[in-house]
C-alpha positions in Angstrom: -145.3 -101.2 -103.5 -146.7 -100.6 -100.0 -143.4 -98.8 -99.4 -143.4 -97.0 -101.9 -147.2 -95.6 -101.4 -146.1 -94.8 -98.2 -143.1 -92.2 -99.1 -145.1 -90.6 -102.0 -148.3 -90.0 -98.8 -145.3 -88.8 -96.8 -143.9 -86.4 -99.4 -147.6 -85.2 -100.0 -148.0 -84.2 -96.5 -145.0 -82.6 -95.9 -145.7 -80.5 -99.2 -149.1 -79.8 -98.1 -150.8 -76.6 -98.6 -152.3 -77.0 -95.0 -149.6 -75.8 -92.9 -150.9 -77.5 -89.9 -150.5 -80.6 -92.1 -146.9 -80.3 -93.2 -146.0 -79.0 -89.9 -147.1 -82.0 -87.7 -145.8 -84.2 -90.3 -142.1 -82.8 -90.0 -142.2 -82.9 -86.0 -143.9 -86.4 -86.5 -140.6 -87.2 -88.5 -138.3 -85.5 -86.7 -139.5 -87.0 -83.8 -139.0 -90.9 -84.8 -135.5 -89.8 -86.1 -134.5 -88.8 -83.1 -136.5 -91.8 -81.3 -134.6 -94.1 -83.5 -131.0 -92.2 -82.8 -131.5 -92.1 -78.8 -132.2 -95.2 -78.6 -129.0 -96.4 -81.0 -126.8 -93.8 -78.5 -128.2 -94.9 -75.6 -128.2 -99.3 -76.4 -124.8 -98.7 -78.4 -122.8 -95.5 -77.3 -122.4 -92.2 -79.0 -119.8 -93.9 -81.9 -120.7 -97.1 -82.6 -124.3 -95.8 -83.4 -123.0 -93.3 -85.7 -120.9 -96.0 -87.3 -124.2 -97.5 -87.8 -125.9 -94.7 -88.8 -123.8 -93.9 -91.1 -123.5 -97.5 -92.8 -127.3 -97.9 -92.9 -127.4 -94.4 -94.6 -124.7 -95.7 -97.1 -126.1 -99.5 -97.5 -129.6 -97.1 -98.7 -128.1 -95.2 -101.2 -126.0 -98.7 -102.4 -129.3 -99.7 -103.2 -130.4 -97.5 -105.7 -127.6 -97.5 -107.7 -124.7 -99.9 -108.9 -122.6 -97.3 -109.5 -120.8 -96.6 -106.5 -120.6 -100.5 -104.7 -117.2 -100.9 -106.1 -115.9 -97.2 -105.1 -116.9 -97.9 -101.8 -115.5 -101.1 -101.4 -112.3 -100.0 -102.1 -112.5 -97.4 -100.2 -112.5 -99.7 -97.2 -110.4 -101.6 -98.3 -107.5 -99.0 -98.5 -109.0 -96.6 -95.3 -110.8 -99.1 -92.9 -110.0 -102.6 -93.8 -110.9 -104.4 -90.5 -113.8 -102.3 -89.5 -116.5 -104.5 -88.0 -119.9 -103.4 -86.5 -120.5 -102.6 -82.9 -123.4 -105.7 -83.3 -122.7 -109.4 -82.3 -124.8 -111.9 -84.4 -123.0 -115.1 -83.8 -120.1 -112.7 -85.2 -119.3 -109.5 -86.1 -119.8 -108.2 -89.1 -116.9 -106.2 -90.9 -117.6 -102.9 -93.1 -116.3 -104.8 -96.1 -118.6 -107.7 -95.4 -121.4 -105.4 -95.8 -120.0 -103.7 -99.2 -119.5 -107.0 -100.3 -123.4 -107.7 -100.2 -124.1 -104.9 -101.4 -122.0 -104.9 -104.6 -123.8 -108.2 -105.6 -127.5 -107.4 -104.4 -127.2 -104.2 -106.7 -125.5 -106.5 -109.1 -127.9 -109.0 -108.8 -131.4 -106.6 -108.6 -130.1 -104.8 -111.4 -129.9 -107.4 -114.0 -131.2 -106.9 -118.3 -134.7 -107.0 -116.4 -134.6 -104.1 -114.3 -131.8 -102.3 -116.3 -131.4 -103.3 -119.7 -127.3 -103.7 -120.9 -125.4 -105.6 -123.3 -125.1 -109.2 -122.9 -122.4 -110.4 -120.3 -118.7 -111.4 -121.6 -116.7 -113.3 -118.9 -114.0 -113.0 -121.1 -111.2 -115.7 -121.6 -110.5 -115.8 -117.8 -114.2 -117.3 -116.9 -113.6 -120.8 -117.6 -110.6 -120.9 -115.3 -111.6 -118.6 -112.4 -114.7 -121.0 -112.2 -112.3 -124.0 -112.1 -110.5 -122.4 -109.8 -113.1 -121.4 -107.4 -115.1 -124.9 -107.5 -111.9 -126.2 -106.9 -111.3 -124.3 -103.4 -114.6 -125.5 -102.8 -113.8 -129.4 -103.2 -110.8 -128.9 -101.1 -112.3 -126.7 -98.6 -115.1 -129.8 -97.6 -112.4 -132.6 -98.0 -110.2 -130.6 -95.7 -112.7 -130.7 -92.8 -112.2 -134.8 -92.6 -109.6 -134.1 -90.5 -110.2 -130.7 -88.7 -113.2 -129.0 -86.9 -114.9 -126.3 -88.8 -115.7 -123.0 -86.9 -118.1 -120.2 -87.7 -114.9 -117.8 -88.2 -113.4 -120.3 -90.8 -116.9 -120.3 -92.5 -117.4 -116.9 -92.7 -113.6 -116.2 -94.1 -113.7 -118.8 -96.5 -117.2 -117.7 -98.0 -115.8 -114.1 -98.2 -112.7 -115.7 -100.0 -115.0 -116.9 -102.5 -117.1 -113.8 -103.1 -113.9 -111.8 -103.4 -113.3 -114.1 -106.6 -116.5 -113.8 -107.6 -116.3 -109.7 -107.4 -114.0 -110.4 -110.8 -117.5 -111.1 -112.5 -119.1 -108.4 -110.7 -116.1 -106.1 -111.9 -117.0 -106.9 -115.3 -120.2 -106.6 -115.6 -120.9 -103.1 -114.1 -117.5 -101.5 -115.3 -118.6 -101.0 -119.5 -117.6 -97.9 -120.2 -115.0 -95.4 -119.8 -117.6 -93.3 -117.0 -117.4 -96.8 -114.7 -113.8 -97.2 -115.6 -112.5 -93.8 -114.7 -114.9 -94.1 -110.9 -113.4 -97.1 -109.9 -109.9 -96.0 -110.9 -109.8 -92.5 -109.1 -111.4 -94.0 -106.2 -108.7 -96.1 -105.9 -105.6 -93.8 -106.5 -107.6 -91.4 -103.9 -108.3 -93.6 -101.0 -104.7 -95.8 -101.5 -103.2 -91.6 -101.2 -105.6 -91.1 -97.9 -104.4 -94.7 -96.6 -100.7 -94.0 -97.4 -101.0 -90.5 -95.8 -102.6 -92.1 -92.4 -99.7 -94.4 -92.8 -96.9 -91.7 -93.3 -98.7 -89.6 -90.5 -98.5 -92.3 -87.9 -95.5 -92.9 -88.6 -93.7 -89.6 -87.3 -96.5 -88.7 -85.1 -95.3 -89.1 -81.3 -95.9 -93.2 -80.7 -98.3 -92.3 -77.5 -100.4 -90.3 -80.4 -100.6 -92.7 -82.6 -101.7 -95.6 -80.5 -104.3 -92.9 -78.7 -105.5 -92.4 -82.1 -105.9 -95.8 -83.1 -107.0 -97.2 -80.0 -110.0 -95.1 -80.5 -111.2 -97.5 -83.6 -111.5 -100.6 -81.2 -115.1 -99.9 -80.8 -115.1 -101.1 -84.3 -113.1 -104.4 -83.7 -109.2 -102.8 -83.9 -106.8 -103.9 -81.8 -105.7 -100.9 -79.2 -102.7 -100.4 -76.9 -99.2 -100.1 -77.2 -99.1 -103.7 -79.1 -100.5 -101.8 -82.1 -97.0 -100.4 -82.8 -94.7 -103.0 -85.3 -91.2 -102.6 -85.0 -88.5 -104.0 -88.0 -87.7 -107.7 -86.9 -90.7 -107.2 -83.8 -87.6 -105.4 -81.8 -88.5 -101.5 -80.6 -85.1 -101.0 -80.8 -84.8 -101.2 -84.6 -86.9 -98.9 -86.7 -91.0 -98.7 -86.3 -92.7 -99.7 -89.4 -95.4 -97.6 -90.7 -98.7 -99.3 -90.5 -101.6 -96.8 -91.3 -105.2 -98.5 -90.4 -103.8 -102.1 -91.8 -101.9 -102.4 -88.8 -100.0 -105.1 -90.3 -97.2 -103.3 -92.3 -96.7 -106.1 -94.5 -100.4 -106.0 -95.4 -100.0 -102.7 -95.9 -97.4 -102.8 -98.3 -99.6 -105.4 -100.1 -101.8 -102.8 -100.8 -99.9 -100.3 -101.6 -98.0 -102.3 -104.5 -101.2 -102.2 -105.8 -102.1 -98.8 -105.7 -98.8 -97.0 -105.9 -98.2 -99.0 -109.1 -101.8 -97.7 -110.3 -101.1 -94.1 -109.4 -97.5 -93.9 -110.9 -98.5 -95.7 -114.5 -101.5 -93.1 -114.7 -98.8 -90.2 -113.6 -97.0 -91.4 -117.0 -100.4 -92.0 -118.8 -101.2 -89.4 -121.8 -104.4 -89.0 -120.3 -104.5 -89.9 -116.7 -107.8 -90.3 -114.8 -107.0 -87.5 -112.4 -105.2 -84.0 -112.8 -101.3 -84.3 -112.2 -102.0 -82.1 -109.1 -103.7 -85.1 -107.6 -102.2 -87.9 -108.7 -98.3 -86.5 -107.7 -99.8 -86.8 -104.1 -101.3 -89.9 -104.3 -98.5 -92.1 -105.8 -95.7 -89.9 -103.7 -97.6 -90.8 -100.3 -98.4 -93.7 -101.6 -94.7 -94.6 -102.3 -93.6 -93.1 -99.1 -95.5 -94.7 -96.8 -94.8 -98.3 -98.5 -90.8 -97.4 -98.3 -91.7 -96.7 -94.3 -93.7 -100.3 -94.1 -89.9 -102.0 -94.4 -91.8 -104.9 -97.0 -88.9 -105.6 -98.8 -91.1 -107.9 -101.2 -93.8 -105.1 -102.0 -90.9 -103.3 -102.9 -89.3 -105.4 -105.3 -92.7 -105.8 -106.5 -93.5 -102.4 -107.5 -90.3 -101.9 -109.2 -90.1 -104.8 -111.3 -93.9 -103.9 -112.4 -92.9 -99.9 -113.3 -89.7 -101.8 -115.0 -92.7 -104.0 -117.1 -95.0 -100.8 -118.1 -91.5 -99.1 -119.0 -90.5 -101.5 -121.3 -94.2 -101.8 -122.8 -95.1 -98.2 -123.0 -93.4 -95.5 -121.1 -89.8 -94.9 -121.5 -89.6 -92.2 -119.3 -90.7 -94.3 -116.4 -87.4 -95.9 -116.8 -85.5 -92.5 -116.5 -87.5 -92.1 -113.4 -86.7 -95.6 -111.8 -82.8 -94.8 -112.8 -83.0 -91.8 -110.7 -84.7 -92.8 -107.9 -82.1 -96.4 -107.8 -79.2 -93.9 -107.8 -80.8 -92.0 -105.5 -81.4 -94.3 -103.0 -78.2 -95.6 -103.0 -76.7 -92.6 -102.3 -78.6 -91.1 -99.8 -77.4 -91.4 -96.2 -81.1 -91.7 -94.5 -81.7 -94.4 -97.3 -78.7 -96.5 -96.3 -80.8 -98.5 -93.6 -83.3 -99.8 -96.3 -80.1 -100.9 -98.8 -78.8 -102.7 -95.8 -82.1 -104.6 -95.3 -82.4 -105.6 -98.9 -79.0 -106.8 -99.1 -79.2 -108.6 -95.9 -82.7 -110.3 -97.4 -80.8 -110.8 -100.5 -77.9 -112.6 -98.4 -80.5 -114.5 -96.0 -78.9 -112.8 -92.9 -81.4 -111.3 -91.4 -84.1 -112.6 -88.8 -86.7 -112.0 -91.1 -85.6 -114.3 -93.9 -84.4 -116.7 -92.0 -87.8 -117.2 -90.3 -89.4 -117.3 -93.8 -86.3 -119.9 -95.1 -88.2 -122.2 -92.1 -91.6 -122.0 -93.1 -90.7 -122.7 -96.9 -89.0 -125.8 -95.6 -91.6 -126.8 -93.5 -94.1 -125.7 -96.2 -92.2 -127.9 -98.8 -92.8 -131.1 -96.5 -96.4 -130.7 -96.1 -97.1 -130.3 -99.8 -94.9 -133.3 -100.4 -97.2 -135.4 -98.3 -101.0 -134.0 -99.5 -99.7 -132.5 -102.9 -102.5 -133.2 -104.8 -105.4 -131.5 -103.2 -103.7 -130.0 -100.4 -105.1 -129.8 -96.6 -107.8 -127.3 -96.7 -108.4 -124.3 -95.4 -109.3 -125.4 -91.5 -106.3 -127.3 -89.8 -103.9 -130.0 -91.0 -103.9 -133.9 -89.9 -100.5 -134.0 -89.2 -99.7 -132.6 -85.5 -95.6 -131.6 -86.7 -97.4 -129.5 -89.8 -99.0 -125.8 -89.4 -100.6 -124.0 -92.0 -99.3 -120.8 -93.0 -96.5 -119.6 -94.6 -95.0 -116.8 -96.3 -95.2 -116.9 -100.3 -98.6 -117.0 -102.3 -97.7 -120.1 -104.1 -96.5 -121.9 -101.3 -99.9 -121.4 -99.2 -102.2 -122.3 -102.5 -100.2 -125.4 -102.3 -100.7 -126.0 -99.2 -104.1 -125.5 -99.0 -105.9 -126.6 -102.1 -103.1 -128.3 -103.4 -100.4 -128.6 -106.5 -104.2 -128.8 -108.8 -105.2 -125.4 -107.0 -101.5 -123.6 -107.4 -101.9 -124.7 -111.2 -105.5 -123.4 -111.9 -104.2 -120.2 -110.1 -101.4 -120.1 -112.3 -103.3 -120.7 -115.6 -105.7 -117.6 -114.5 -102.7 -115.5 -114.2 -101.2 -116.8 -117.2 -104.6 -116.8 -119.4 -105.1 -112.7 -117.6 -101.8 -111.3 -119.1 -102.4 -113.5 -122.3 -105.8 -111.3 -122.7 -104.8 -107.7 -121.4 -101.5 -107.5 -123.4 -103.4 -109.1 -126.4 -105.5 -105.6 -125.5 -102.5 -103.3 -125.3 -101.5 -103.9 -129.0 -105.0 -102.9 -129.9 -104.7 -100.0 -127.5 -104.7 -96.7 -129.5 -101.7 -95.1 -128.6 -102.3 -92.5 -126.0 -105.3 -93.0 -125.8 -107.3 -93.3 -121.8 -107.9 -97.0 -122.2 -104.1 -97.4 -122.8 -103.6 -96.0 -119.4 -105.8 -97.6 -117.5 -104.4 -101.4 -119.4 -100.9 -100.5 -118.5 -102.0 -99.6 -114.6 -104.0 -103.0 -114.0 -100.9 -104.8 -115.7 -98.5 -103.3 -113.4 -100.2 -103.8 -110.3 -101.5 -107.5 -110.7 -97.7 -107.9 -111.4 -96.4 -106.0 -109.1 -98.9 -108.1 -106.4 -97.7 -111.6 -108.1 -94.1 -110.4 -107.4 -94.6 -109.6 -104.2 -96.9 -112.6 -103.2 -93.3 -114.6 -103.7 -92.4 -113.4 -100.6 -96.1 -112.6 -98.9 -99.0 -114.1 -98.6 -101.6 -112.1 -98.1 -103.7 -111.9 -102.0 -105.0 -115.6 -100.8 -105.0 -115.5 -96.9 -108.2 -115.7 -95.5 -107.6 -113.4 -92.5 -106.3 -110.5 -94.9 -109.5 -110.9 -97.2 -110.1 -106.8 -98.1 -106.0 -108.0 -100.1 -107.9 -110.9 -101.6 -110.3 -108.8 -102.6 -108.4 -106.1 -104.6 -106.3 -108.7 -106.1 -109.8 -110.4 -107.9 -110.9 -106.7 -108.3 -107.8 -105.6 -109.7 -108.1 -108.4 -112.3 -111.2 -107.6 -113.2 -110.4 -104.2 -114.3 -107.8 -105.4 -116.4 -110.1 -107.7 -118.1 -113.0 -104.7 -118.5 -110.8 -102.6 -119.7 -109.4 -104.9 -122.2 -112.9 -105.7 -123.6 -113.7 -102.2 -123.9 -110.2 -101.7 -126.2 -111.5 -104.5 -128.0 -115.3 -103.5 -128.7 -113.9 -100.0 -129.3 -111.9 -101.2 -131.7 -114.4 -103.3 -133.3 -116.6 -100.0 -133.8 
């Protein structure tokens, strides 16, 4: 109340009649702006107070509205995943951290009492992703019996557990076509701007690129020529395209995601965005995850476009017939065949590696199968944590219980959405957007056989879109359904 008193004597003054008035109230402003921004430039450096800035200035308008949290979170999530703030509390503080509290203040402040909506429906899936999440929970504290907890390991694991919780959030704000088609363009426009970074790095000079993105370590990035990933970590062998995840399996976690989104709404009768946009966004999009090398993103995406063309679109399997033939034929294509087979065949360096951590993956799950070994360390000094597959890692830390309540989620989530699509008018724009969430949760589930990055806590902006991605699925299916109730 006090606050607000104060703007409205602010405004008054600055819209006074009495020009001496207004005009020492706009230097008295101007001046504590620029106060406040020479002292941020002169404590922080030029950057990281415009960073900060420029985050306050965003975390204000967040406030006022619930409607563009989500956009913005996955905008970071596809442009600036590891951005942190220039600020050390005990930590630092990462961009997505920061959307992340916003999305569920504004969700939160703008409950029936301050914005009156239709009652909440977790759908089907609450039950389960409840389960599931007080399950991580049990296992997280019974896995620090026999390893030290850190502040990092804290903070991770509570962000993996507000990324599952963002399926609620998901749900509740995105009602209605209006929220629906935000979220979705956003996404299809920042995965195109993240695979266009990713494509432009890639056949920019290699002193460019890592001059370029050397300049975000300010905000926590790594810098130097280690940036720079290499097919089997060998310069000799092609560079892998790694855009601001740096990672280029990480990226190609997130791009199975939104390349899958981007092509079903290229098919869609009525796509989100004009085909002038969206033929940009899922070529790029497809482009740079071809240059990432992630074999298993790429068998992911194709088997979900295979799904959506059996469902729905038919030509979508023309398309995928084409492009096979096509990249079997095509001599600059060859070296991508050759790493398939050679993953199919297990000859490669790569896949051998991962043959190793399944095995030693296997043994540690036989030992703690039921509840797995946490999230922090494991008691046994011949065991690790970490390996690559989804499942495995589920396993391993919350247990065979924890891969099973996962499971049932997924299970329950396709149950509900293709329950949805037969109720679907055909051609309609809720058809679309069904068919996009399908494909890309399936596309990530695919790919999580072979990566594990949709339940890593170090990779949490993936963990993230995957409960995000759900949740649009599930809005959009109860929106078919109350439609159809109509």
């Amino acid at each position: 109340m006090i606050h607000d008193t104060t703007i409205d004597r602010l405004r008054t003054w600055l819209a006074s009649g009495d020009p001496r008035l207004a005009l020492g109230s706009a230097l008295g402003v101007a001046l504590l702006a620029g106060a406040v921004v020479g002292a941020l430039i002169g404590g922080l450096g030029a950057l990281p107070a415009l960073g900060l800035l420029g985050v306050l200035s965003v975390a204000a308008i967040l406030l006022r509205s619930d409607r563009w949290g989500l956009p913005l979170l996955l905008a970071l999530i596809c442009l600036l995943p590891y951005a942190a703030l220039p600020l050390e509390i005990g930590f630092r503080p990462t961009f997505i951290d920061l959307a992340l509290l916003a999305v569920f203040i504004t969700s939160l402040l703008r409950t029936r009492a301050w914005e009156p909506r239709t009652a909440f429906e977790p759908s089907s899936l609450g039950i389960p992703i409840l389960a599931f999440l007080l399950w991580n929970l049990v296992t997280f504290v019974a896995g620090l019996a026999h390893a030290p907890l850190s502040v990092t390991v804290l903070r991770r694991f509570v962000e993996v557990l507000l990324s599952i919780l963002l399926f609620f959030v998901v749900v509740y704000q995105v009602r209605d076509l209006g929220a629906l088609r935000r979220v979705i363009a956003t996404l299809i426009i920042a995965g195109g701007l993240g695979g266009a970074l990713g494509v432009l790095f890639y056949v920019l000079p290699e002193t460019w690129t890592v001059d370029i993105l050397s300049k975000l370590a300010v905000f926590n990035y790594p810098s130097g020529p280690g940036i720079l990933r290499y097919v089997e970590d060998d310069p000799s062998q092609p560079m892998r395209a790694i855009g601001t995840s740096i990672d280029p399996n990480a990226l190609g976690g997130l791009l199975v995601i939104v390349t899958a989104v981007a092509v079903v709404q290229l098919f869609a009768a009525r796509p989100v965005l004009s085909r002038l946009w969206l033929v940009p966004c899922a070529g790029l999009s497809a482009l740079c995850l071809l240059l990432t090398f992630s074999r298993g993103s790429m068998v992911g995406l194709v088997l979900a476009l295979t799904l959506v063309s059996i469902l729905r679109y038919r030509k979508l399997m023309v398309l995928l017939v084409a492009l096979a033939i096509l990249f079997l034929i095509l001599p600059f294509t060859q070296i991508y065949v050759t790493r398939l087979w050679e993953g199919l065949r297990g000859e490669d360096l790569a896949t051998q590696m991962r043959f190793g951590e399944y095995k030693d993956a296997l043994i540690l799950i036989s030992r703690y199968p039921l509840m797995g070994v946490g999230f922090t360390g494991t008691p046994d000094i011949d065991l690790y944590l970490g390996v690559s597959s989804l499942y495995l890692l589920i396993a391993e830390q919350i247990g065979l219980v924890g891969l099973f309540l996962f499971l049932l989620v997924v299970f329950v989530y396709f149950v509900v959405t293709l329950q949805a699509l037969r109720r679907a008018p055909r051609g309609g724009e809720s058809e679309g957007y069904l068919l996009a969430c399908i494909a890309a949760l399936a596309g990530a589930l695919v790919s999580g056989i072979f990566d594990h990055f949709f339940f890593n806590i170090n990779f949490i902006h993936l963990v993230a879109l995957f409960w995000v991605t759900m949740g649009l699925g599930v809005a959009t299916a109860q929106l078919i359904h109350r439609t159809a109730a109509d």
